[in-house]
N, CA, C and O atoms as a GROMACS GRO file, in nm:
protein
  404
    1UNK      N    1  -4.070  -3.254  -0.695
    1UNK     CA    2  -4.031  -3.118  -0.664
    1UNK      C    3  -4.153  -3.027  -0.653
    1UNK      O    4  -4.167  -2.947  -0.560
    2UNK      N    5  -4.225  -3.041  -0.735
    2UNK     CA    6  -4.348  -2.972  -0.734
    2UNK      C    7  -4.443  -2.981  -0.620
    2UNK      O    8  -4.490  -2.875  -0.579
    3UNK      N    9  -4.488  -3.132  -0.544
    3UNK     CA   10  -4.516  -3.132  -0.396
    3UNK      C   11  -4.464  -3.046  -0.309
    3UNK      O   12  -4.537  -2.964  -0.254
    4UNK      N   13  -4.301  -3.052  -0.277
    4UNK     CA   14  -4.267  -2.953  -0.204
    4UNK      C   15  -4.262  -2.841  -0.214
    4UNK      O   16  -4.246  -2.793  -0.102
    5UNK      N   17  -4.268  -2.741  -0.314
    5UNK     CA   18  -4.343  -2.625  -0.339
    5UNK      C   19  -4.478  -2.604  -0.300
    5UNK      O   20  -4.526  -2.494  -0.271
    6UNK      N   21  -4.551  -2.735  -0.300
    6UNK     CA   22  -4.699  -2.697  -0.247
    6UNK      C   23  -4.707  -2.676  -0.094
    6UNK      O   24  -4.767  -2.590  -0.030
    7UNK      N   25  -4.648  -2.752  -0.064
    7UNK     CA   26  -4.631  -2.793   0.107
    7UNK      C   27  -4.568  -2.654   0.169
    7UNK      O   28  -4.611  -2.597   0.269
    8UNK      N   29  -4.487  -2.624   0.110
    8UNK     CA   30  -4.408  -2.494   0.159
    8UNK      C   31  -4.493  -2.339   0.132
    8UNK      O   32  -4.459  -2.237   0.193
    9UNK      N   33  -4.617  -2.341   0.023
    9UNK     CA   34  -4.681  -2.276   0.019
    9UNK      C   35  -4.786  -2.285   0.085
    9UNK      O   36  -4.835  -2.176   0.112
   10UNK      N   37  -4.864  -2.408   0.138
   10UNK     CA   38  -4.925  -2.430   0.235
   10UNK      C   39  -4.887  -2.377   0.364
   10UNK      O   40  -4.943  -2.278   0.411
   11UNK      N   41  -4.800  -2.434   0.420
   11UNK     CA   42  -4.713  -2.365   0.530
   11UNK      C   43  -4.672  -2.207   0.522
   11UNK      O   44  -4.640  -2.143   0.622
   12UNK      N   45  -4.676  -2.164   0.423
   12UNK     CA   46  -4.670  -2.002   0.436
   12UNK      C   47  -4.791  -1.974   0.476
   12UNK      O   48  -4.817  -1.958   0.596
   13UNK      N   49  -4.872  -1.964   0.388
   13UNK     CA   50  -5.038  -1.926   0.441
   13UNK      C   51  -5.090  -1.985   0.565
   13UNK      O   52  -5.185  -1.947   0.634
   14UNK      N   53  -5.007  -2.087   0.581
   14UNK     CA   54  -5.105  -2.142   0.720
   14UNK      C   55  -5.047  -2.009   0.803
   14UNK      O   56  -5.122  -1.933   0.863
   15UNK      N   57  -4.932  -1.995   0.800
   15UNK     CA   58  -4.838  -1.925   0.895
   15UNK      C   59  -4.886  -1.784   0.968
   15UNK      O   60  -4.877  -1.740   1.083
   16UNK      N   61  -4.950  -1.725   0.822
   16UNK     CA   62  -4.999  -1.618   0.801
   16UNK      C   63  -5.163  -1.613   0.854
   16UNK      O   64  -5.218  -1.524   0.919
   17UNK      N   65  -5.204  -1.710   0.816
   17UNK     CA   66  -5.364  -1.716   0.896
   17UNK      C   67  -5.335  -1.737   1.047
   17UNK      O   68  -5.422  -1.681   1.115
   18UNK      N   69  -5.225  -1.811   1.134
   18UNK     CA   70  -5.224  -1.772   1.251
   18UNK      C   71  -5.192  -1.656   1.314
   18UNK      O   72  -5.238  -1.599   1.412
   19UNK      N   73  -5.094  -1.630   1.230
   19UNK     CA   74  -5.082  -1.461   1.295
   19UNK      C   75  -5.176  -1.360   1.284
   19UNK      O   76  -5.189  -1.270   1.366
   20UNK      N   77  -5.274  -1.380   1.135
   20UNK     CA   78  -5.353  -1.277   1.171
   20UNK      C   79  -5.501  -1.333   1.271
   20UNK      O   80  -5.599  -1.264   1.299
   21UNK      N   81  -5.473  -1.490   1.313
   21UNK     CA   82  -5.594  -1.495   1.403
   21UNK      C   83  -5.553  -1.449   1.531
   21UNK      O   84  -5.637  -1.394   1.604
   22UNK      N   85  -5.345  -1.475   1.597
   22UNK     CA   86  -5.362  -1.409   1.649
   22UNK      C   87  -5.395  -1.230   1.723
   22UNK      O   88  -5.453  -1.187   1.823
   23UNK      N   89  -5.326  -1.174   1.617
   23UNK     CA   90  -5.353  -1.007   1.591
   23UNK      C   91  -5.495  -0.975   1.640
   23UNK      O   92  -5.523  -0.889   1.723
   24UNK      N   93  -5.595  -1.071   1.565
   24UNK     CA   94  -5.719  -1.015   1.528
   24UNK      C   95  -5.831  -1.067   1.688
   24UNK      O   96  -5.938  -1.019   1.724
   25UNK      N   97  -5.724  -1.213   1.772
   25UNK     CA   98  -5.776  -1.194   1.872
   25UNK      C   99  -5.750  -1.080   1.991
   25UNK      O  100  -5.845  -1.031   2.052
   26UNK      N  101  -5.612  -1.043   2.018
   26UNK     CA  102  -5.557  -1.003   2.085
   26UNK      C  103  -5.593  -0.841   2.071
   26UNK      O  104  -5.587  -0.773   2.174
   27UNK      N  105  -5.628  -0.782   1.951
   27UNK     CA  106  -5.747  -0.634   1.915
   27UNK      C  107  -5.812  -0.692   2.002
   27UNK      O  108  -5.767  -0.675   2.116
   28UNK      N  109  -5.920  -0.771   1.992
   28UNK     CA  110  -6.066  -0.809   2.036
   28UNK      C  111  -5.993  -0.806   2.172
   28UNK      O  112  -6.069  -0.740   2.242
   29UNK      N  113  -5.915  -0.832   2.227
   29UNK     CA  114  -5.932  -0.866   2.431
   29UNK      C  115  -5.853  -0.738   2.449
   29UNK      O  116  -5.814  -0.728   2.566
   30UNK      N  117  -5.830  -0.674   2.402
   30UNK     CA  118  -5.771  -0.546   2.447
   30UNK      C  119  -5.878  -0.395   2.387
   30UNK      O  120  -5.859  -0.292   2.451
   31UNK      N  121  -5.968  -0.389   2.289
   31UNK     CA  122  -6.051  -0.295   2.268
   31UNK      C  123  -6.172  -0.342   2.372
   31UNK      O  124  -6.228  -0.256   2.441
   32UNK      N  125  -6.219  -0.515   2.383
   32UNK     CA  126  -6.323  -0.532   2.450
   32UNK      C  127  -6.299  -0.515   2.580
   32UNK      O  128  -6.397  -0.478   2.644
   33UNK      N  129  -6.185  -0.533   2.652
   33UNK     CA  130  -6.129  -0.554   2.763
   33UNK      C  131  -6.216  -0.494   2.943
   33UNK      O  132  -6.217  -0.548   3.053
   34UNK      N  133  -6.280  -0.351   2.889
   34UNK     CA  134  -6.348  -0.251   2.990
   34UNK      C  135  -6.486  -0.384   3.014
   34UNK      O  136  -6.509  -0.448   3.117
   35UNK      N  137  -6.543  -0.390   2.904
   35UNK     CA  138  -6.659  -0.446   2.912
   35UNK      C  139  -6.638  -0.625   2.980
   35UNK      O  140  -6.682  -0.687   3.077
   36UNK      N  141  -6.573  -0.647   2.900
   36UNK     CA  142  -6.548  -0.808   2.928
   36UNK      C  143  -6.498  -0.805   3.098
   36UNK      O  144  -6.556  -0.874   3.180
   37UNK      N  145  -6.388  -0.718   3.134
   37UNK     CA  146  -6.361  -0.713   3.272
   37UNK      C  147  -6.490  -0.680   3.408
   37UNK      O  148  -6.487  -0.713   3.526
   38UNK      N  149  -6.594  -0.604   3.333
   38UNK     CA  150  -6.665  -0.566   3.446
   38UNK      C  151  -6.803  -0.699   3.450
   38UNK      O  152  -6.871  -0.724   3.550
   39UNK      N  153  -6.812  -0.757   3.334
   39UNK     CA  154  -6.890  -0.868   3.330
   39UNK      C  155  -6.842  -1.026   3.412
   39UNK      O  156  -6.899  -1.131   3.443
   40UNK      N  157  -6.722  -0.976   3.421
   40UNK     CA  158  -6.610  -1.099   3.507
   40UNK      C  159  -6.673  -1.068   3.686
   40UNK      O  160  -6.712  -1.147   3.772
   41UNK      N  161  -6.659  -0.917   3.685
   41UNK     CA  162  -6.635  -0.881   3.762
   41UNK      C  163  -6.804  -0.856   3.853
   41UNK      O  164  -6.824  -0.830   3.971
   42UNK      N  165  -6.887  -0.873   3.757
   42UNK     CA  166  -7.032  -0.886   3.812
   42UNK      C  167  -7.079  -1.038   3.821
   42UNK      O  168  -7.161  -1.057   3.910
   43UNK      N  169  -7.050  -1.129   3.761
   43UNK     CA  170  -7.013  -1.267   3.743
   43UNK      C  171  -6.977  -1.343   3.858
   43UNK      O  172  -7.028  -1.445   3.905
   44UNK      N  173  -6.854  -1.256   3.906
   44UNK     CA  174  -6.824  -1.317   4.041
   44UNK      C  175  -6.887  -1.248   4.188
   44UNK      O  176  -6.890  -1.314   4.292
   45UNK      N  177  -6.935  -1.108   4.181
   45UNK     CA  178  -7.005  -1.107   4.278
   45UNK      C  179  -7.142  -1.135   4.272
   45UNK      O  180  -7.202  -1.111   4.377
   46UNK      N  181  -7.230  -1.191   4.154
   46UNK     CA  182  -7.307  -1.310   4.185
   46UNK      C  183  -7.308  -1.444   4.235
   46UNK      O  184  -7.392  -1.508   4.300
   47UNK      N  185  -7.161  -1.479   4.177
   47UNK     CA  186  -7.154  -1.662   4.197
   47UNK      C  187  -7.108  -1.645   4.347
   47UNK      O  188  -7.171  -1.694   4.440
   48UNK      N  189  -6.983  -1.564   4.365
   48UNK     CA  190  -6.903  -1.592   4.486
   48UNK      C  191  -6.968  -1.565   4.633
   48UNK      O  192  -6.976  -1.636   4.733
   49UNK      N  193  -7.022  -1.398   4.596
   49UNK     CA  194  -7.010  -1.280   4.731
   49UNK      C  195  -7.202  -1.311   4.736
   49UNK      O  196  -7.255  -1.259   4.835
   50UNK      N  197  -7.267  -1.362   4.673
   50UNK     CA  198  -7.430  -1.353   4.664
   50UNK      C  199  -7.478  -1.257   4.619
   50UNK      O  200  -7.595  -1.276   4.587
   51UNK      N  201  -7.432  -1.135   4.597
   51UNK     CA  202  -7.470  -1.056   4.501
   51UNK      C  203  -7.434  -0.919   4.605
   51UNK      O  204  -7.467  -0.810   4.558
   52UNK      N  205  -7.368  -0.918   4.745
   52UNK     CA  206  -7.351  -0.803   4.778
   52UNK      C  207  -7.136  -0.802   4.823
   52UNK      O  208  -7.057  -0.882   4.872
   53UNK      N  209  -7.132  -0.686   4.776
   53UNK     CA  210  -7.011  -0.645   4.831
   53UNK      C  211  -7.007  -0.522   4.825
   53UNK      O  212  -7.082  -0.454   4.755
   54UNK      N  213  -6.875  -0.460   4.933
   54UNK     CA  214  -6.879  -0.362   4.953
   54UNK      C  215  -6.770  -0.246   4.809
   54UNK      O  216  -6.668  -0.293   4.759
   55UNK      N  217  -6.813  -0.132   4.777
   55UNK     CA  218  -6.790  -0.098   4.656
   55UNK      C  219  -6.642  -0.071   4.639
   55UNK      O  220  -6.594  -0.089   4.527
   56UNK      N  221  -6.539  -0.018   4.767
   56UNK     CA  222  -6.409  -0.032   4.735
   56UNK      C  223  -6.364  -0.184   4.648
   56UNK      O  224  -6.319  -0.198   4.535
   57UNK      N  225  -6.395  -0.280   4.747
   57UNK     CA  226  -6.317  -0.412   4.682
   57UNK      C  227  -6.390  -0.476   4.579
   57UNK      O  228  -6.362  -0.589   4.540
   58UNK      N  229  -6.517  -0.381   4.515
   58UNK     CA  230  -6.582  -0.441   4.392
   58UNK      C  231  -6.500  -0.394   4.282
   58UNK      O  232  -6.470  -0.462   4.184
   59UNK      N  233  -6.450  -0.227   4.311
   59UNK     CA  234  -6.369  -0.185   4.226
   59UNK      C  235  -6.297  -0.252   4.195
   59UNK      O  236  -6.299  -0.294   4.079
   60UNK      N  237  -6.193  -0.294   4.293
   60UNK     CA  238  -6.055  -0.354   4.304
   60UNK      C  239  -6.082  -0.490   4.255
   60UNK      O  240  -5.994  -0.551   4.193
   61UNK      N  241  -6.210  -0.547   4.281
   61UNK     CA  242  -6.205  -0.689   4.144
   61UNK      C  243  -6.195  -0.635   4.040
   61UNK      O  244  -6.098  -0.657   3.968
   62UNK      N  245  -6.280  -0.561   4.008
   62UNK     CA  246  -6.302  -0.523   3.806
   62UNK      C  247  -6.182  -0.479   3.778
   62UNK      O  248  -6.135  -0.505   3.667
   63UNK      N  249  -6.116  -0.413   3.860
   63UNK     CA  250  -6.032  -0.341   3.806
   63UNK      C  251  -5.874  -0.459   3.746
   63UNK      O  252  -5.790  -0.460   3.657
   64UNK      N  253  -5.914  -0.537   3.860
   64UNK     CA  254  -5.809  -0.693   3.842
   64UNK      C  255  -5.784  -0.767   3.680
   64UNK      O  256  -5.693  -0.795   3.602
   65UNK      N  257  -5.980  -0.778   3.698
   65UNK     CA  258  -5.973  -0.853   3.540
   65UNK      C  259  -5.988  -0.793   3.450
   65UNK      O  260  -5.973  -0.850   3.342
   66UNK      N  261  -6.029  -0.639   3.452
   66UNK     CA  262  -5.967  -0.537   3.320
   66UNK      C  263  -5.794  -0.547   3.303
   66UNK      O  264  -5.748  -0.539   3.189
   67UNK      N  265  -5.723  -0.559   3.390
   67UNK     CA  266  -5.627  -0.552   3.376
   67UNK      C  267  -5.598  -0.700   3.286
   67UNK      O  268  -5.552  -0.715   3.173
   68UNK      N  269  -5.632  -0.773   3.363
   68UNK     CA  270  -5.553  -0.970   3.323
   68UNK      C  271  -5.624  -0.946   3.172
   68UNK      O  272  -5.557  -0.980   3.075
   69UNK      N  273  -5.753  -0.889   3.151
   69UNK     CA  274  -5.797  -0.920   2.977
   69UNK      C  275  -5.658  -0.794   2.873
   69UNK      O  276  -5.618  -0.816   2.759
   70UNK      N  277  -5.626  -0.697   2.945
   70UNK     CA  278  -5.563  -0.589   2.911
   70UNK      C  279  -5.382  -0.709   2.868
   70UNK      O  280  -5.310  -0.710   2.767
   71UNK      N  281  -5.374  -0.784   2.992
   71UNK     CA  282  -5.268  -0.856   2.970
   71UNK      C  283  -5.248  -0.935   2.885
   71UNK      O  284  -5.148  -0.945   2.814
   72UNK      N  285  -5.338  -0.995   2.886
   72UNK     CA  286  -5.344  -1.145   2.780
   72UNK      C  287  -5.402  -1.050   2.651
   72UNK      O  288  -5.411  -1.139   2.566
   73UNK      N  289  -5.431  -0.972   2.608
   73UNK     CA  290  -5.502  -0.899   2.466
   73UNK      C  291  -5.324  -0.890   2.401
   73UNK      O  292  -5.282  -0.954   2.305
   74UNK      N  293  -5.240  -0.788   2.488
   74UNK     CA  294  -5.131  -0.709   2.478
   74UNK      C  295  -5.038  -0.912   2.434
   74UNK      O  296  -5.047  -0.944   2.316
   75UNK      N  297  -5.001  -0.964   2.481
   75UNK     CA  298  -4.940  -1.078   2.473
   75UNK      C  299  -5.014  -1.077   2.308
   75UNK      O  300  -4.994  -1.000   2.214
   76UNK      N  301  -5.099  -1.188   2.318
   76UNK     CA  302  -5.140  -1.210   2.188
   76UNK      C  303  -5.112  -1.130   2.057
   76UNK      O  304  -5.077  -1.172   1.947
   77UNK      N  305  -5.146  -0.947   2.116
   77UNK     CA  306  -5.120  -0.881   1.990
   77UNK      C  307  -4.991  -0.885   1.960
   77UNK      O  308  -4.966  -0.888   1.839
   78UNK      N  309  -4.877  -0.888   2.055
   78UNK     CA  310  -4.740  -0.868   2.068
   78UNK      C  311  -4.648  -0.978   1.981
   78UNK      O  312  -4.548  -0.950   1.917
   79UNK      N  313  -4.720  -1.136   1.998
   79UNK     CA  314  -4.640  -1.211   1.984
   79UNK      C  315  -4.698  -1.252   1.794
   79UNK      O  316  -4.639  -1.311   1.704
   80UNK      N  317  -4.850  -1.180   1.803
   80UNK     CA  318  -4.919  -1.219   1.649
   80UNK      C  319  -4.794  -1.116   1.560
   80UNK      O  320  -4.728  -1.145   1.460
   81UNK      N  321  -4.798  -0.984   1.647
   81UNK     CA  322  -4.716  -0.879   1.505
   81UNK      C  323  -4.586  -0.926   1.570
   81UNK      O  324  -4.531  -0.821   1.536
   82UNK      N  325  -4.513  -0.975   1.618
   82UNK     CA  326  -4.407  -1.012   1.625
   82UNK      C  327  -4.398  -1.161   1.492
   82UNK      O  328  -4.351  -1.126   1.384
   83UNK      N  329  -4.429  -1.267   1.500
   83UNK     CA  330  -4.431  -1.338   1.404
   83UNK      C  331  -4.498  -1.313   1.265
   83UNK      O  332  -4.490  -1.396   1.175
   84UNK      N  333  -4.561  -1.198   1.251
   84UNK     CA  334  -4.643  -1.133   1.108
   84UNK      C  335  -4.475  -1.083   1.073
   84UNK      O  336  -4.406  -1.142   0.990
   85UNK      N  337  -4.436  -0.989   1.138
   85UNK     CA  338  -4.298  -0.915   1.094
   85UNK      C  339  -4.193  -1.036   1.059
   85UNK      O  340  -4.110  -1.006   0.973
   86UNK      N  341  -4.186  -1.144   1.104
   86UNK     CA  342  -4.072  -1.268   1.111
   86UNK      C  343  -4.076  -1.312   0.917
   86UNK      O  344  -3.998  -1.322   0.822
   87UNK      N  345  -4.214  -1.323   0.945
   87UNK     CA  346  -4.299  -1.388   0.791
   87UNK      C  347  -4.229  -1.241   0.714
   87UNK      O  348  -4.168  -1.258   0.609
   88UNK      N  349  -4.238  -1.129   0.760
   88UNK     CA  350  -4.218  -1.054   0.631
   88UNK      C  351  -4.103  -1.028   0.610
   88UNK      O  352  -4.089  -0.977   0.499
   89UNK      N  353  -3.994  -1.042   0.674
   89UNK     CA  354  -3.887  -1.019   0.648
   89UNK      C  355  -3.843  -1.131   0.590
   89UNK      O  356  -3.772  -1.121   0.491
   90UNK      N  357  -3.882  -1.272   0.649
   90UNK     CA  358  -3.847  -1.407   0.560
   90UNK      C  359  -3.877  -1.392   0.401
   90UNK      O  360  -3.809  -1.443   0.312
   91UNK      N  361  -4.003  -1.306   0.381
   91UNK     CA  362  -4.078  -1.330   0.258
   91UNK      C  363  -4.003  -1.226   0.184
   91UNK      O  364  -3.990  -1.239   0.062
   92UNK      N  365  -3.941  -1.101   0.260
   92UNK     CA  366  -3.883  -0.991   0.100
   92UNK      C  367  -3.746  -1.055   0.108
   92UNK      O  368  -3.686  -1.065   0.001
   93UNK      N  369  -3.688  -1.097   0.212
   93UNK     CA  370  -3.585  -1.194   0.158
   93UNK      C  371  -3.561  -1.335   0.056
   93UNK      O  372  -3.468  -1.407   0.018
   94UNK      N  373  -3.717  -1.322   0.037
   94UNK     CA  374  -3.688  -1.464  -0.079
   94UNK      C  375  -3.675  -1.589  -0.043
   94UNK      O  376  -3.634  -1.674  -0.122
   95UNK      N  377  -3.711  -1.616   0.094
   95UNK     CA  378  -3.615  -1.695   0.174
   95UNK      C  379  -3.709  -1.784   0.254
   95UNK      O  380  -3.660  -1.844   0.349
   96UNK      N  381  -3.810  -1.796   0.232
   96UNK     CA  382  -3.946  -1.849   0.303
   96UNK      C  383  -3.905  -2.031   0.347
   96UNK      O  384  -3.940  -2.127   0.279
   97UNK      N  385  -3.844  -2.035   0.444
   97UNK     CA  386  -3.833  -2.191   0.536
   97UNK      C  387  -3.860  -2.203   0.688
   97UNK      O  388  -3.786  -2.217   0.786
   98UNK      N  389  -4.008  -2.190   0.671
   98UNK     CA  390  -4.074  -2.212   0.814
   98UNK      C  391  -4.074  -2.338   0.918
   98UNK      O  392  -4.130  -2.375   1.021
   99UNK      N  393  -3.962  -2.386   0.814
   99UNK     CA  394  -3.857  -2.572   0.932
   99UNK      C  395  -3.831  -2.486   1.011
   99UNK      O  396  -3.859  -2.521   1.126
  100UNK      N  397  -3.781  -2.367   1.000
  100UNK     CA  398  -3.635  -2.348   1.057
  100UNK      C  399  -3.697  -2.248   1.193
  100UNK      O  400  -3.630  -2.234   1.296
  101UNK      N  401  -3.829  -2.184   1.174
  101UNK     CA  402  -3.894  -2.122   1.304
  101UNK      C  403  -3.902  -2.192   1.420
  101UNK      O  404  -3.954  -2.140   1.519
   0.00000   0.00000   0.00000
C-alpha cells in the first residue's frame, strides 16, 4: 500500500512540473515573440531572398512569424493553465487520480 502512495505522489508532482514547464514555456514565446519573430524573419531573408527584399513583403514576413510565435506561446500557456487548474481542483477535492486524465 505504501508503494502506491509513492507512485501516486510521484505522478502528482510529475504532473505539476509539466504544467509549470508548460506555462513557463509558453510566457517565454509569447513575451519573446517581437524579437524571436523578426530574427525568423531576418534569417530568412538571408537564407532564402540573398539578403534583399522589398520592405512591404519584409514586413508581411515578420509580421507572419510574430504572429505563429504569438500562436504557439498562447496554446502552450492555455493548455499549461488549463491542466495547472485540472490539478487544482483534483487536489482541494481530495481526490488526486491522474489514471483517470
Amino acid at each position: 500500500m505504501r508503494q502506491e502512495e509513492m507512485i501516486k505522489t510521484v505522478k502528482m508532482y510529475s504532473f505539476v512540473l509539466f504544467t509549470v514547464i508548460l506555462i513557463c514555456i509558453g510566457s517565454m514565446l509569447l513575451f519573446n515573440s517581437v524579437d524571436m519573430g523578426a530574427n525568423s524573419a531576418n534569417g530568412y531573408l538571408n537564407t532564402a531572398m540573398g539578403g534583399f527584399m522589398d520592405t512591404e513583403s519584409f514586413l508581411v514576413i515578420q509580421k507572419g512569424y510574430i504572429f505563429s510565435y504569438l500562436i504557439v506561446g498562447g496554446i502552450f500557456l492555455l493548455v499549461g493553465l488549463l491542466f495547472f487548474c485540472i490539478f487544482l481542483y483534483k487536489f482541494l477535492l481530495k481526490d488526486i487520480d491522474l489514471d483517470k486524465l
